[in-house]
N, CA and C of each residue as an Amber inpcrd file, in Angstrom:
protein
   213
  17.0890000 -11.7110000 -21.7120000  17.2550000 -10.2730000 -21.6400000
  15.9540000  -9.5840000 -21.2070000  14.9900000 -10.2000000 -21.6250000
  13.6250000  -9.6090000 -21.3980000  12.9110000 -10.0290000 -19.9220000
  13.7310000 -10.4420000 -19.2410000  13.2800000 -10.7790000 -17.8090000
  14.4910000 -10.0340000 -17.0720000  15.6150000  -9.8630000 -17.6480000
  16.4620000  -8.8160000 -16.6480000  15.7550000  -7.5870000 -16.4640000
  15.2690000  -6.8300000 -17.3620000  14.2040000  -5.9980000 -17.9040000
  13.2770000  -5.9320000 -16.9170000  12.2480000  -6.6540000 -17.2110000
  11.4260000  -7.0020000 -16.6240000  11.6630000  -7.0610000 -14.4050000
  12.2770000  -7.0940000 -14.7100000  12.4770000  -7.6900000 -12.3330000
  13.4790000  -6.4580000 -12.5650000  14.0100000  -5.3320000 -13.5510000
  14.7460000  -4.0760000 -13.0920000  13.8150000  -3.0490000 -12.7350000
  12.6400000  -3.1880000 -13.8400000  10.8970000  -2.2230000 -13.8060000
  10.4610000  -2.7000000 -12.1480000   9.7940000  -4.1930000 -11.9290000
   9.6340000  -4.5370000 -11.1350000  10.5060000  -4.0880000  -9.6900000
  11.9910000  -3.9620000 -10.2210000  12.2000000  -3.7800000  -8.5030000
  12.5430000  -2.2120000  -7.9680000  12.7290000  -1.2080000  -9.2900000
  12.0900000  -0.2350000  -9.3750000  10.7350000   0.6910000  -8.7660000
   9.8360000  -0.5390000  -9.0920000   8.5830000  -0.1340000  -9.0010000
   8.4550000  -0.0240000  -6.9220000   8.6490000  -1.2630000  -7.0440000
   8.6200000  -1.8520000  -5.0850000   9.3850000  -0.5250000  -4.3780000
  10.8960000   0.0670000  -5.0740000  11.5660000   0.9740000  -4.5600000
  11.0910000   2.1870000  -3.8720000  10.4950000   2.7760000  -5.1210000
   9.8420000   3.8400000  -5.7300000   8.5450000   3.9990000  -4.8580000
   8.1090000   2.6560000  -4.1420000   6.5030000   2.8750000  -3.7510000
   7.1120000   2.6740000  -1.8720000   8.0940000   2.2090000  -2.1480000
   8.4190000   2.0250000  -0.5030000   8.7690000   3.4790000  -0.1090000
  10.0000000   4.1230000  -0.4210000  10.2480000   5.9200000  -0.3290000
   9.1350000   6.4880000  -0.1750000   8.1570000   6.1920000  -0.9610000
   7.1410000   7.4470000  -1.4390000   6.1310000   7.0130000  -0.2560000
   5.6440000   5.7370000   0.2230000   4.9450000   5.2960000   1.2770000
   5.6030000   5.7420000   2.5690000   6.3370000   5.5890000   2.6950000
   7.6620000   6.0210000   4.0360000   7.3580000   7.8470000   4.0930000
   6.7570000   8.6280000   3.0250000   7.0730000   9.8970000   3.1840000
   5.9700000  10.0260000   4.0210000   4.5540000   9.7560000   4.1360000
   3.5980000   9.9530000   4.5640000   3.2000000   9.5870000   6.2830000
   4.0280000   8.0500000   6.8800000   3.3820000   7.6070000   7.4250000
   3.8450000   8.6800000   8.9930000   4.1260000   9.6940000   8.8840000
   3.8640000  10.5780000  10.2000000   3.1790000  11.1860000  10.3620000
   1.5430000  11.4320000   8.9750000   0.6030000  12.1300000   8.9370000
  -0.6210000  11.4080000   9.0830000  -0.3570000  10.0820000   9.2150000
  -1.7940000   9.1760000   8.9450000  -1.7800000   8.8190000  10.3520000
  -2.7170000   8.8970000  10.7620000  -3.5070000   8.0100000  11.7570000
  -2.8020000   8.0770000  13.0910000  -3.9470000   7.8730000  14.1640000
  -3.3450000   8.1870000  15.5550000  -1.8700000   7.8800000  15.7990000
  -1.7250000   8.3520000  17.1090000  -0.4610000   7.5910000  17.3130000
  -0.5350000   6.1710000  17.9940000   0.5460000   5.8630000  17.9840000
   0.1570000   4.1930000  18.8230000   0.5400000   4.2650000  20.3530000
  -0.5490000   3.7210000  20.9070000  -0.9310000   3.9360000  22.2600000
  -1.7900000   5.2410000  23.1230000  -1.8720000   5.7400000  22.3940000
  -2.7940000   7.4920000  22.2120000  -4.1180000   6.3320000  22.9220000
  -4.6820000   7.5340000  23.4100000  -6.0480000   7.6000000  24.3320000
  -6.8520000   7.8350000  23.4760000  -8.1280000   6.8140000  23.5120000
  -9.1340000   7.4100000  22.3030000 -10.4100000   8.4180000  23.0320000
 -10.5900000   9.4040000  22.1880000 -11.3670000  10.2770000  22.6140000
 -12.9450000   9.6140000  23.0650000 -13.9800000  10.3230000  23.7850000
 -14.9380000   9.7010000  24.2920000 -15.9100000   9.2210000  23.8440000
 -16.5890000   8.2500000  22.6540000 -17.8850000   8.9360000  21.5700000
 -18.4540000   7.2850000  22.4560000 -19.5080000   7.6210000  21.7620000
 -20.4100000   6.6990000  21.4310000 -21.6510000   5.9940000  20.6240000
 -21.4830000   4.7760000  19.4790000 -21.7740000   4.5300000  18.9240000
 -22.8380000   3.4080000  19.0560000 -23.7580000   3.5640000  17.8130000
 -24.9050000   2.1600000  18.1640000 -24.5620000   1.1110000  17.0800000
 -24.5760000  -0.2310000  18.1430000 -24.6900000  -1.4080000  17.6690000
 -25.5840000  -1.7650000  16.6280000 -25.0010000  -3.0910000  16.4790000
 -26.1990000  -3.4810000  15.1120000 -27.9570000  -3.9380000  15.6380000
 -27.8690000  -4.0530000  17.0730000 -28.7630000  -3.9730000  17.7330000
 -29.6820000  -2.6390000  17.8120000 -28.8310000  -1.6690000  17.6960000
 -29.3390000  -0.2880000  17.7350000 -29.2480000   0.2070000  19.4010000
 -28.0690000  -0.4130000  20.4020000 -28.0030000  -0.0200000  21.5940000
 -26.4590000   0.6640000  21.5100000 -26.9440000   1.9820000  22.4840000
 -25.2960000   2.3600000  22.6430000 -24.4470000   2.2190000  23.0000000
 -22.7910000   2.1140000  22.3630000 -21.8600000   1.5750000  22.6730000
 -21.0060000   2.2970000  23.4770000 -19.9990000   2.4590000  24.3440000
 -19.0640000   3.2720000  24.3280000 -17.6160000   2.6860000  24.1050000
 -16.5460000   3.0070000  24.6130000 -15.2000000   2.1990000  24.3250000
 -15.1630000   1.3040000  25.3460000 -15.8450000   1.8860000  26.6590000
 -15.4550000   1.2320000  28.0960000 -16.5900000   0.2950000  27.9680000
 -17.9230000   0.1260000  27.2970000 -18.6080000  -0.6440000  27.0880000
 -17.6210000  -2.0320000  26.8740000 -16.6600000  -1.6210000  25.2570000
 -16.3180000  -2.4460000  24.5510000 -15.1610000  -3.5090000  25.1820000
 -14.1500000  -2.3930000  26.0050000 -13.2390000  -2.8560000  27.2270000
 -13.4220000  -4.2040000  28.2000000 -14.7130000  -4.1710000  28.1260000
 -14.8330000  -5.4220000  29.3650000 -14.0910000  -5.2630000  30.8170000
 -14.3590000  -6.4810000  31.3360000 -13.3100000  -6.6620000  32.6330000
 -12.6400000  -6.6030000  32.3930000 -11.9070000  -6.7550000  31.2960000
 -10.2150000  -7.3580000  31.6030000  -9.5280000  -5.9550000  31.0320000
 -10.1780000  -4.9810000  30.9080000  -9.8170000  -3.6730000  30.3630000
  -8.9320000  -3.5320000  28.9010000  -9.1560000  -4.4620000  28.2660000
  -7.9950000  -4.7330000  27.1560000  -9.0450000  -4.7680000  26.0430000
  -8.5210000  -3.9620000  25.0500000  -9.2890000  -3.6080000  23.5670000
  -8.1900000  -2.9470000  22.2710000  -8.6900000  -3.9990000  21.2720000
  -7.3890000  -3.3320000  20.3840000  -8.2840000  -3.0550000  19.1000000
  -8.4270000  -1.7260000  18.7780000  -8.9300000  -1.4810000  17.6760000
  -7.9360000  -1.4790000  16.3170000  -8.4290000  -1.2660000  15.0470000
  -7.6400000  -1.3120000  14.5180000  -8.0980000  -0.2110000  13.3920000
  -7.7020000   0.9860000  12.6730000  -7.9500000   2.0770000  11.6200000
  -7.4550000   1.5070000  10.6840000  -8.3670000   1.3630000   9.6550000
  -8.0270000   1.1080000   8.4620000  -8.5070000   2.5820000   7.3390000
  -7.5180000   2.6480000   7.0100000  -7.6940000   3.5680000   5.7730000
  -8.5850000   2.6930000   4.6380000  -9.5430000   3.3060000   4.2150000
 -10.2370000   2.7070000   3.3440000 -10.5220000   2.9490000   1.8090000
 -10.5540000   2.1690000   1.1090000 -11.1440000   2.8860000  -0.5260000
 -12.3200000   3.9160000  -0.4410000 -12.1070000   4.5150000  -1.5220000
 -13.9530000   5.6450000  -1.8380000 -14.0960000   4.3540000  -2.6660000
 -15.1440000   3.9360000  -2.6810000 -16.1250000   3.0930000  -3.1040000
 -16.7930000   4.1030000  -4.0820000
């Protein structure tokens, strides 16, 4: 009885966090395939980067945004 219990909380919980995750994801983060704006950043070298730096020949670059913890 105490494990029917138990995986009803549990699948509850998964439910509850999938809806509530699903409400948000049209406010977070670029869109996919969006043009990234122009910046440029320094390496761990301390030389500047740009995107088209990062591009290479073969023009292909896949970044990836991660939402992160506050530390």
């Amino acid at each position: 009885m105490k494990i029917k219990k138990f995986l009803l909380v549990v699948a509850a919980l998964l439910l509850t966090g999938a809806v509530l995750g699903d409400e948000n994801k049209e406010t977070w983060g670029p869109d996919i395939g969006s043009d990234l704006p122009d910046l440029a950043v320094k390496d761990t070298e301390g030389k500047d980067r740009t995107v088209d730096d990062l591009r290479g020949e073969n023009k292909g670059l896949l970044i990836f945004f991660i939402k992160s913890s506050d530390w």
